[in-house]
C-alpha positions as CSV (number, residue, x, y, z in Angstrom):
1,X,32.7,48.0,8.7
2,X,34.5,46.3,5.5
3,X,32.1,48.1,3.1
4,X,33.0,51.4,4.8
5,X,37.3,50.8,4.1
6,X,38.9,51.9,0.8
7,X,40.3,49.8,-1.2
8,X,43.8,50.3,-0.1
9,X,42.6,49.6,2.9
10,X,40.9,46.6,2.2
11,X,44.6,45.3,0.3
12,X,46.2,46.3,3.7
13,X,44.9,44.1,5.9
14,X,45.0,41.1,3.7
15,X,48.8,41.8,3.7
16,X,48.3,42.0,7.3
17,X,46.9,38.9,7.3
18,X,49.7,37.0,5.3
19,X,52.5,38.4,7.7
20,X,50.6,37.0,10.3
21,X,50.3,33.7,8.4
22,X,54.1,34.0,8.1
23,X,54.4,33.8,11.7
24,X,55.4,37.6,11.3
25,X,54.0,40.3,14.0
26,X,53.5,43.8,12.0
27,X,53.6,45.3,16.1
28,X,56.4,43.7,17.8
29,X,56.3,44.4,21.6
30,X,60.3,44.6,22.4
31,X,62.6,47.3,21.8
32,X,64.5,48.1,18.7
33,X,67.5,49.6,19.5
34,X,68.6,52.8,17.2
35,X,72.5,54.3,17.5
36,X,71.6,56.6,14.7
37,X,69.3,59.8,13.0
38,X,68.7,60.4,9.1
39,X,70.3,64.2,10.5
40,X,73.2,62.3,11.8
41,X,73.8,60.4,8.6
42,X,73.2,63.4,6.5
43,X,75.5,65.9,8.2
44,X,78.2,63.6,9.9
45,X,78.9,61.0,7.7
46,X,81.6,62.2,5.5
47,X,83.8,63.5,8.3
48,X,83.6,60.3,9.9
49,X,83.0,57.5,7.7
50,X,84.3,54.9,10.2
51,X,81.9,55.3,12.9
52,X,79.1,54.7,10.4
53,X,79.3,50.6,9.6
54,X,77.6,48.9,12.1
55,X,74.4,51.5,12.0
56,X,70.8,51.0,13.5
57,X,67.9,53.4,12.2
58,X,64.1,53.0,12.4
59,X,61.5,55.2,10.3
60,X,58.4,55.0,7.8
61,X,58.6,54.3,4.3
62,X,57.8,57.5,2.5
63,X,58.7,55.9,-1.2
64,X,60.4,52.7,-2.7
65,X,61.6,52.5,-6.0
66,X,61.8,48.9,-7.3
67,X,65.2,47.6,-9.5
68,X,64.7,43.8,-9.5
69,X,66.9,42.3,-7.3
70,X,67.3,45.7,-5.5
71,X,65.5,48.6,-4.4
72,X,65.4,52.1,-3.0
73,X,63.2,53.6,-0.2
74,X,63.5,56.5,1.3
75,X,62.2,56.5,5.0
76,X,61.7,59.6,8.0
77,X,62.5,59.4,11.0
78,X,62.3,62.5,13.8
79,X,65.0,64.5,12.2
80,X,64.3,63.8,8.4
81,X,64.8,61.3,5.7
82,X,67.4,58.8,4.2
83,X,68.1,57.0,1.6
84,X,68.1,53.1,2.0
85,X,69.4,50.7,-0.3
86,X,67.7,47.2,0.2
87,X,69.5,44.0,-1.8
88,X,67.5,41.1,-2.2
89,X,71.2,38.6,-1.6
90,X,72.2,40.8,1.2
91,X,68.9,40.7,3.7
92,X,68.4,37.1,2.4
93,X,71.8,35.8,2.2
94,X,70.6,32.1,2.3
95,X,68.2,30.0,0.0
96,X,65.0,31.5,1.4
97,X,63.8,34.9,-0.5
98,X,60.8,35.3,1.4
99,X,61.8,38.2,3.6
100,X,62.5,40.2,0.0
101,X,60.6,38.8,-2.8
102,X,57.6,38.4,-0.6
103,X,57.8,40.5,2.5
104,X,59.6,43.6,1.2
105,X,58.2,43.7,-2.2
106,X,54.3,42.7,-1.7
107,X,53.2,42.9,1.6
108,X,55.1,46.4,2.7
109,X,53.6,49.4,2.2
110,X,54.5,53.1,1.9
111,X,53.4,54.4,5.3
112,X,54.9,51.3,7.5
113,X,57.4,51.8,9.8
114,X,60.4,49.6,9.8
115,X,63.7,49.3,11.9
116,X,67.1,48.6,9.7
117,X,70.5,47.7,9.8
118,X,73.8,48.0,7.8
119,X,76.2,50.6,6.4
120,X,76.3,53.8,5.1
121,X,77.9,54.2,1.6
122,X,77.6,57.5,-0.9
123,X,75.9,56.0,-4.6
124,X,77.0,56.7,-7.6
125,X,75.0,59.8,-7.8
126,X,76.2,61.2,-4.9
127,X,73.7,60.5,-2.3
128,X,74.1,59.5,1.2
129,X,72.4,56.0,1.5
130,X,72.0,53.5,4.0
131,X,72.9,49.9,2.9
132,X,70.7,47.3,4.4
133,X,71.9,44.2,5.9
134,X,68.6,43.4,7.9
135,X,65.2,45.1,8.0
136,X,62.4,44.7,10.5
137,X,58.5,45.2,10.4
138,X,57.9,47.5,13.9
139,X,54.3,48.5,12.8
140,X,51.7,48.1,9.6
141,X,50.1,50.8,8.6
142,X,46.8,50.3,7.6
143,X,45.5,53.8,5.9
144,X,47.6,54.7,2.7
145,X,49.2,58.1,3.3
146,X,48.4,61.2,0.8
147,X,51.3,61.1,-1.9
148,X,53.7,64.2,-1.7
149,X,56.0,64.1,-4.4
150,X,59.2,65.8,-3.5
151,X,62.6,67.2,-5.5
152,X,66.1,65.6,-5.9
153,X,66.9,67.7,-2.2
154,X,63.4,66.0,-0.1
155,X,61.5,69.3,-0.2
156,X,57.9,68.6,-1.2
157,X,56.4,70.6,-4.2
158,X,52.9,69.6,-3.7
159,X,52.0,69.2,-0.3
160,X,48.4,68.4,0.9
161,X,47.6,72.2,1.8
162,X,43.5,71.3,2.6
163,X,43.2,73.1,5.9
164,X,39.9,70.7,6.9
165,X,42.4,67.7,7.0
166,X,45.5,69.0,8.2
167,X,44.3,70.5,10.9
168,X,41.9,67.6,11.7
169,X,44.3,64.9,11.3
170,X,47.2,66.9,12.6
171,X,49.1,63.4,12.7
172,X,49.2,62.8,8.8
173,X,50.0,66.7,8.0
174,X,53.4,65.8,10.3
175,X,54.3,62.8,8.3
176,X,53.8,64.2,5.2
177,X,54.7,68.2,5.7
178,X,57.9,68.1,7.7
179,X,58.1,71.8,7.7
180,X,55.2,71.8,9.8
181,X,57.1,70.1,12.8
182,X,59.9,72.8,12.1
183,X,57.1,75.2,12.8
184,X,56.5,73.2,16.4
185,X,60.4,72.6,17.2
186,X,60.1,76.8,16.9
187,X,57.6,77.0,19.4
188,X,59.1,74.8,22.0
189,X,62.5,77.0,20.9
190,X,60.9,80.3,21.5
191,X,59.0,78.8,25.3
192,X,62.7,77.4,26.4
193,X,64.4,80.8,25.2
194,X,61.8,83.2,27.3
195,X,61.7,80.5,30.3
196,X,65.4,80.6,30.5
197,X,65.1,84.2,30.5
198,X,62.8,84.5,33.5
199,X,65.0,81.8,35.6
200,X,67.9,84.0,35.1
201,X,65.9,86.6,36.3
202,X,65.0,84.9,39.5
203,X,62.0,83.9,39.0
204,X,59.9,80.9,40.1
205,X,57.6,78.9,37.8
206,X,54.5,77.9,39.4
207,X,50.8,76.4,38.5
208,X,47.6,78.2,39.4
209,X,44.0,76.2,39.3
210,X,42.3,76.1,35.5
211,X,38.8,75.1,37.5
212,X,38.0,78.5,39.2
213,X,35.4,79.6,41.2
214,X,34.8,82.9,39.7
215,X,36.2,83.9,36.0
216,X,38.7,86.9,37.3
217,X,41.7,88.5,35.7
218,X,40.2,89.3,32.4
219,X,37.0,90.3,30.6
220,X,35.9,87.7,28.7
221,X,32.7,85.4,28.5
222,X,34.0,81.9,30.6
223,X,32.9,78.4,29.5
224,X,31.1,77.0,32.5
225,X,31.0,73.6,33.9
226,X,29.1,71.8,37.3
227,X,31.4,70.4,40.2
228,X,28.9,67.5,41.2
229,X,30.4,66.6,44.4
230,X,30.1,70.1,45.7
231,X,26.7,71.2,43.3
232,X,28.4,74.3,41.9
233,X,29.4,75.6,39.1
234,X,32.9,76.5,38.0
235,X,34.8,78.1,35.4
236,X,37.4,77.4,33.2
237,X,40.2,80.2,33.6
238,X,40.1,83.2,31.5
239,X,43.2,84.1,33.0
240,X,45.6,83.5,35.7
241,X,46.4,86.7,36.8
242,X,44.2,87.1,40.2
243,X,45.9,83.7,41.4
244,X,49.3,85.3,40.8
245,X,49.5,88.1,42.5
246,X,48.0,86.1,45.4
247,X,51.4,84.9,45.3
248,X,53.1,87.9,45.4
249,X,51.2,89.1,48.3
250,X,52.4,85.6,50.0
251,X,56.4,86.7,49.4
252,X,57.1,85.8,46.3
253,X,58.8,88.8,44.7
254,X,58.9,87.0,41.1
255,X,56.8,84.6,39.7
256,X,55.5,82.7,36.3
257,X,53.3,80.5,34.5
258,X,53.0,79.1,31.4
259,X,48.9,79.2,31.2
260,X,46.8,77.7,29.2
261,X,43.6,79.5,29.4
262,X,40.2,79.3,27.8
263,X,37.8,82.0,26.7
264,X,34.0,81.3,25.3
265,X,34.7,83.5,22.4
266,X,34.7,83.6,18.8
267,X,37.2,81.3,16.6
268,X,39.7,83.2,13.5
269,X,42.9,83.4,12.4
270,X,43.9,84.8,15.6
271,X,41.7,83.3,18.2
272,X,41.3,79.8,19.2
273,X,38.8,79.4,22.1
274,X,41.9,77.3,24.0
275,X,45.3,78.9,23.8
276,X,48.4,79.4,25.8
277,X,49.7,82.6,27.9
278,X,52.2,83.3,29.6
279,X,52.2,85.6,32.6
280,X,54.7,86.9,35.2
281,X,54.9,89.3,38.0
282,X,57.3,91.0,39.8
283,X,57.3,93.0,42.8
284,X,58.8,96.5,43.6
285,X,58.7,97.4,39.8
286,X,56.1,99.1,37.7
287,X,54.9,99.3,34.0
288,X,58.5,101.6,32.9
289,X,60.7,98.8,33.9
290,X,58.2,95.9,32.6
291,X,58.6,97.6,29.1
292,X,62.5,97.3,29.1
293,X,62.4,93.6,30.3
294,X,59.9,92.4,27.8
295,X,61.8,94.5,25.1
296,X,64.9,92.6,25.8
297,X,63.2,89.2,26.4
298,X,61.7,89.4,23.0
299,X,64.9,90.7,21.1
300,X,66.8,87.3,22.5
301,X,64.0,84.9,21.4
302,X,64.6,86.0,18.0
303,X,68.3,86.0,18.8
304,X,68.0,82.4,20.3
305,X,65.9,81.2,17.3
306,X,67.5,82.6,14.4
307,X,70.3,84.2,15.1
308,X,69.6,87.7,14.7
309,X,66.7,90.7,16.1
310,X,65.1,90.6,12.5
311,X,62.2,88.0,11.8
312,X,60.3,87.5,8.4
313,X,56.7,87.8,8.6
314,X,54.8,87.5,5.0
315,X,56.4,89.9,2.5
316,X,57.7,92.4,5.9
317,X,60.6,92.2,8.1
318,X,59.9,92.4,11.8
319,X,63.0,94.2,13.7
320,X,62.9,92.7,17.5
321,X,66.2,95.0,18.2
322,X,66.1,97.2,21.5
323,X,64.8,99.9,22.2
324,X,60.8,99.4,20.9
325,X,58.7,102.8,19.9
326,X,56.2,104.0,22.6
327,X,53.4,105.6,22.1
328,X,49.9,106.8,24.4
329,X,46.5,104.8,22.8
330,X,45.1,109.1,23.1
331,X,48.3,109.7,20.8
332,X,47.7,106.9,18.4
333,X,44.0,107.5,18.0
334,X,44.4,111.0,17.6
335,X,47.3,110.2,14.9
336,X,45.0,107.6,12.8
337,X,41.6,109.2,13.5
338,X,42.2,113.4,14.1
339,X,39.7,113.3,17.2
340,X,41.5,114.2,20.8
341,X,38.8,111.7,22.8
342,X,40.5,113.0,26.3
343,X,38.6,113.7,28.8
344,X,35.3,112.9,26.2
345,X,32.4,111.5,27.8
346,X,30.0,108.2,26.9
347,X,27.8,110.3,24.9
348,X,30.2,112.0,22.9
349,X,32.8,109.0,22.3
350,X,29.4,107.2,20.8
351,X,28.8,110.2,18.4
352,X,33.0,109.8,17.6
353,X,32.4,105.8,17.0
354,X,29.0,106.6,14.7
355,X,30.9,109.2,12.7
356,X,33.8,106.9,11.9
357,X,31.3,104.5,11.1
358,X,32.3,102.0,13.9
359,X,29.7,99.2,15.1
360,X,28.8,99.9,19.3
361,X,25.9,98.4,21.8
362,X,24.2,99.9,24.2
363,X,26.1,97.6,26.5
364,X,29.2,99.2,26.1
365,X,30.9,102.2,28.5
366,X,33.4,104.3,27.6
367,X,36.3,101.7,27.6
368,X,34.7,99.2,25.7
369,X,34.2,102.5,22.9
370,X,37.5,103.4,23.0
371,X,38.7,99.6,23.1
372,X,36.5,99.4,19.6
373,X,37.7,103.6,18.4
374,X,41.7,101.9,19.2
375,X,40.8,98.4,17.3
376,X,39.4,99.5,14.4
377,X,41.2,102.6,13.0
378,X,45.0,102.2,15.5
379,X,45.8,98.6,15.9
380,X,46.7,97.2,12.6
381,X,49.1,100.0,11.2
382,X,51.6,98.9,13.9
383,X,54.2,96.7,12.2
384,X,57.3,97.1,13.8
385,X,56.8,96.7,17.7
386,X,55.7,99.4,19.8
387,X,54.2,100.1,22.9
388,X,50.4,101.2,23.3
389,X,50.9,102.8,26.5
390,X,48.7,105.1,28.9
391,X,44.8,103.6,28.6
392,X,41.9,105.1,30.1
393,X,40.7,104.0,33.5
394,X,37.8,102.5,32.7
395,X,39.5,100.0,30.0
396,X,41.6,98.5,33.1
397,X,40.2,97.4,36.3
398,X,43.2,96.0,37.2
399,X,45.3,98.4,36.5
400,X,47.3,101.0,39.0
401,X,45.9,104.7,37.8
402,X,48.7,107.1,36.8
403,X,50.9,108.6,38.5
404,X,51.0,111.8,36.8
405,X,47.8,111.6,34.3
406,X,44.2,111.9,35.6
407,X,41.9,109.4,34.1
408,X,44.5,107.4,32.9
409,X,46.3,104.0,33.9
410,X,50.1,102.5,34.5
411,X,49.1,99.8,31.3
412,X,50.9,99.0,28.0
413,X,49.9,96.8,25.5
414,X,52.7,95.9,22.7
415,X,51.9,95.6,19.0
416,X,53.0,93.8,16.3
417,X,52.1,93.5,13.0
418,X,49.4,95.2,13.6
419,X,48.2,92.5,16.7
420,X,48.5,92.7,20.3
421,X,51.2,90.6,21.7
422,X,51.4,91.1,25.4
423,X,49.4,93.1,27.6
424,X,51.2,94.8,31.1
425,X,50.2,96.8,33.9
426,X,51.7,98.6,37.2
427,X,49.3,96.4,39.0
428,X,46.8,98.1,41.4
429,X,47.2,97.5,45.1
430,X,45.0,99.3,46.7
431,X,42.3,97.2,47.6
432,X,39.8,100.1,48.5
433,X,40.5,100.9,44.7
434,X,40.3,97.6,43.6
435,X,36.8,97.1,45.0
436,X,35.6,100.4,43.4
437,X,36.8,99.1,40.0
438,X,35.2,95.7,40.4
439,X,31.8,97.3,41.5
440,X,32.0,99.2,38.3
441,X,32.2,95.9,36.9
442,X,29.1,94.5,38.3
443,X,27.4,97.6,37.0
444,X,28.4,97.0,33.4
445,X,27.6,93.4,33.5
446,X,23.9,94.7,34.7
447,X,23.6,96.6,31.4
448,X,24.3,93.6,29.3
449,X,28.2,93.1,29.0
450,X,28.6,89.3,29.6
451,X,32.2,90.1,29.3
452,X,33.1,92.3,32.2
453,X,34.6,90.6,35.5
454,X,32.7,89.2,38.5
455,X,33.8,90.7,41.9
456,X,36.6,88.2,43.4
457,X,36.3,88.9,47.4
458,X,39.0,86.4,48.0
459,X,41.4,88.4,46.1
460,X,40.5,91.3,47.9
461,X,40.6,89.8,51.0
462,X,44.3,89.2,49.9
463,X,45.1,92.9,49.0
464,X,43.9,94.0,52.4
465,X,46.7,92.2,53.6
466,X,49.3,94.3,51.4
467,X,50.6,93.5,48.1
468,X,53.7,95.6,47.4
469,X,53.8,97.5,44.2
470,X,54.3,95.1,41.1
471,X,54.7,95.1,37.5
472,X,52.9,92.2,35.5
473,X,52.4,90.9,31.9
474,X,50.4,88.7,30.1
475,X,52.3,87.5,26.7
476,X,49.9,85.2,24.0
477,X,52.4,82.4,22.9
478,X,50.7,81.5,20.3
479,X,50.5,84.6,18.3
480,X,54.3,85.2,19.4
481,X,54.8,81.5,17.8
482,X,52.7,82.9,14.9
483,X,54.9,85.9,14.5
484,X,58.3,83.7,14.9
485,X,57.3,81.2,12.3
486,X,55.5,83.4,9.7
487,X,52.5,82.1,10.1
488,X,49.1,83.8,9.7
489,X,46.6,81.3,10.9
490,X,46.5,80.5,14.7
491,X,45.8,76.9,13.5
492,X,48.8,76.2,12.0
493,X,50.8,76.7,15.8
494,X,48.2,74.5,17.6
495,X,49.2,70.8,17.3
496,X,45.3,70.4,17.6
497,X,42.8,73.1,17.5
498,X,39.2,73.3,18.3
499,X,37.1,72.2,15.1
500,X,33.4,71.4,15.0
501,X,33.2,67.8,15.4
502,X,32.9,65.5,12.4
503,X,29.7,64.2,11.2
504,X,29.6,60.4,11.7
505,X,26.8,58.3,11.0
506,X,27.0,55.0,11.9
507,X,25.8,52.0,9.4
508,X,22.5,51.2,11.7
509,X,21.6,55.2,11.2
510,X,22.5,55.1,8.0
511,X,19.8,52.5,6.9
512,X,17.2,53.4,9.4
């Protein structure tokens, strides 16, 4: 194991080993008690200098500069970084140095986490410091953390950017890139704003099982896993829907979940094979009235997060302000591609998809071709948010069919730079429908589409009973996170995303 360690690491736990000969544990067990934040410090202390005497911080040591008889360090806690100033006569204020001359100054390390005591004073620079009157070891760390160098105000200007071992060792990018947690206090930010918004509204969060029986409420390929105590096999969700608007045929006339869902799918920018989705339904209202709730609920996340309906995303500037643009999917793909597909059959939309020069399979019906005609040459010119509205029957098996359009369905989907965001139907009721569709379903599956949806009798049973009309919505959280934090990679709003595992050959392998 030893001739596998660095040697940093090697020097590490040697020092280890001389605290411990010291009589010194590097991982205390009992508490260390804190009355104060490097935020607090920061932002409080000049008003009220008094209260800032007797203080109590605890953080790891990001850099020390060494004076002699003195030092500076810098340490981070949750909120950020301050200044320390550590004295060798003032933590040692008797005849035995050790604590500074051999604790602080040889056997501490940039990356260990110590609790401190004393007063806060401004330097003669100008900085807000914390003078130490006692420091604490509360745990050694033994791997040396990357070096980011950062300006006179704490902002890095060389942070590790390698994508391999950030998002692999999500632990050190937060240490060492604090304006990646700022991208995570977003998220939970944004969740909170929209959950407070759907408690106002009356609404009841619930949980619906992730181990399901049969894959429903989306098309997607499901990963599959064995129950042994019952020999079957089960699936993680795709999507919570069907579970849902059980619900609402049970009374509930409002309801919501925070999802995490799972499709067995490829991995990009946008798509991570786990990922988080939020989905509510509510009874006696319809697709209209979904699209002026989720408009609204949208502009005060951006409200609640930054103060104001317009979000920066790359070099563009998102406006979340009410009311969004609607358009029909037959309007948009006549706009971006000049063919009126209404009312076009199989055959012909393939001849439309070959001379725009789109990729199809013979597994594919006609709303998978017009799912691929929409993707291709509509989807990414919308920037600003807008409404897709109106799709074709056969893209929505879910879906209530429209009132006034034939062939059409009560769905939206909303856009944003140039992505779906949320997906929303006048759910269909009618369970004599609702078979129809899923029998379609069945058929497409026969040809070869290990995507489309399994028939779910249970959840028809539960239609025959009567679900009253409804309006639902599926919203992705992480690309609304992405959009919120102007990010462009799905990785960088998952604490940990899915990453092929790392090749580790152990010594006896290596030598056999």
């Amino acid at each position: 194991m030893s001739s596998q360690l660095s040697e940093q690491e090697v020097l590490r736990r040697q020092k280890l080993s001389e605290l411990t000969a010291l009589g010194i544990n590097a991982y205390p067990a009992e508490e260390f008690k804190t009355n104060a934040t490097a935020l607090d410090i920061k932002e409080n202390y000049e008003r009220d200098k008094l209260n800032y005497k007797d203080i109590s911080i605890a953080g790891r040591i990001m850099s020390v500069r060494d004076m002699g008889k003195a030092s500076f360090a810098v340490i981070q806690d949750a909120t950020g970084r301050v200044q320390l100033y550590v004295r060798k006569d003032d933590i040692c204020p008797g005849e035995d140095k050790t604590l500074y001359d051999v604790i602080w100054k040889k056997l501490i390390d940039i990356g260990d986490i110590i609790g401190v005591e004393g007063y806060v004073f401004t330097t003669k620079t100008g900085e807000i410091s914390l003078h130490v009157t006692s420091l604490k070891i509360l745990s050694k760390s033994l791997k040396p953390l990357p070096i980011v160098k950062t300006d006179e105000d704490g902002k890095s200007f060389d942070e590790v950017s390698d994508p391999e071992f950030r998002f692999r060792q999500r632990y050190v990018d937060l240490i060492i890139n604090p304006q990646v947690r700022d991208t995570f206090k977003k998220r939970t930010q944004l969740v909170n704003s929209i959950r407070q918004s759907l408690n106002n509204a009356g609404m009841l969060e619930v949980e619906t099982p992730i181990l399901q029986s049969i894959p429903g409420g989306a098309t997607a390929r499901p990963f599959i896993t064995h129950h042994n105590a019952l020999n079957m096999p089960l699936y993680l969700r795709i999507a919570n829907e069907l579970y849902l608007k059980r619900l609402i045929v049970g009374g509930f006339e409002g309801v919501f979940e925070f999802a995490k869902d799972f499709r067995n799918e490829g991995m990009d920018r946008t798509h991570n094979p786990e990922f988080t989705i939020l989905e509510f339904y509510v009874a006696y209202k319809d697709y209209n009235w979904m699209m002026s709730f989720t408009e609204k609920l949208l502009e005060k996340v951006a409200m609640d997060l930054y103060g104001r309906s317009e979000v920066t995303v790359g070099d563009k500037q998102i406006d979340f302000k009410v009311p969004f643009k609607r358009v029909t999917m037959y309007e948009a793909i006549k706009e971006f591609t000049g063919f009126e597909i209404g009312g076009m059959s199989e055959a012909e939309l393939r001849d439309v998809c070959k001379k725009l020069n789109i990729h199809t399979e013979t597994s594919m019906g006609k709303g998978k071709l017009i799912d691929e005609i929409f993707s291709e040459k509509c989807e990414g010119n919308y920037i600003q948010p807008t409404f897709i509205t109106d799709y074709p029957v056969e893209m929505s098996p879910l879906t209530k069919k429209h009132r006034s359009a034939e062939g059409l369905v009560e769905r939206f989907e909303l856009m944003v730079n140039g992505k779906e965001i949320a997906n929303a139907y006048s759910e269909l009721n009618d369970p004599i429908d609702q078979r129809e569709r899923f029998e379609e379903q069945v058929r497409l599956m026969e040809r070869g589409d290990d995507e489309a949806m399994f028939i779910d009798h249970d959840f028809l049973r539960a239609l025959e009973y009567g679900m009253p009309p409804t309006a639902g919505i599926g919203i992705g959280i992480d690309r609304l996170t992405m959009l919120f934090t102007n990010n462009v990679n799905i990785q960088e709003v998952l604490f940990f995303p899915q990453m092929r595992p790392e090749v580790q050959v152990n010594e006896e392998q290596a030598h056999s």
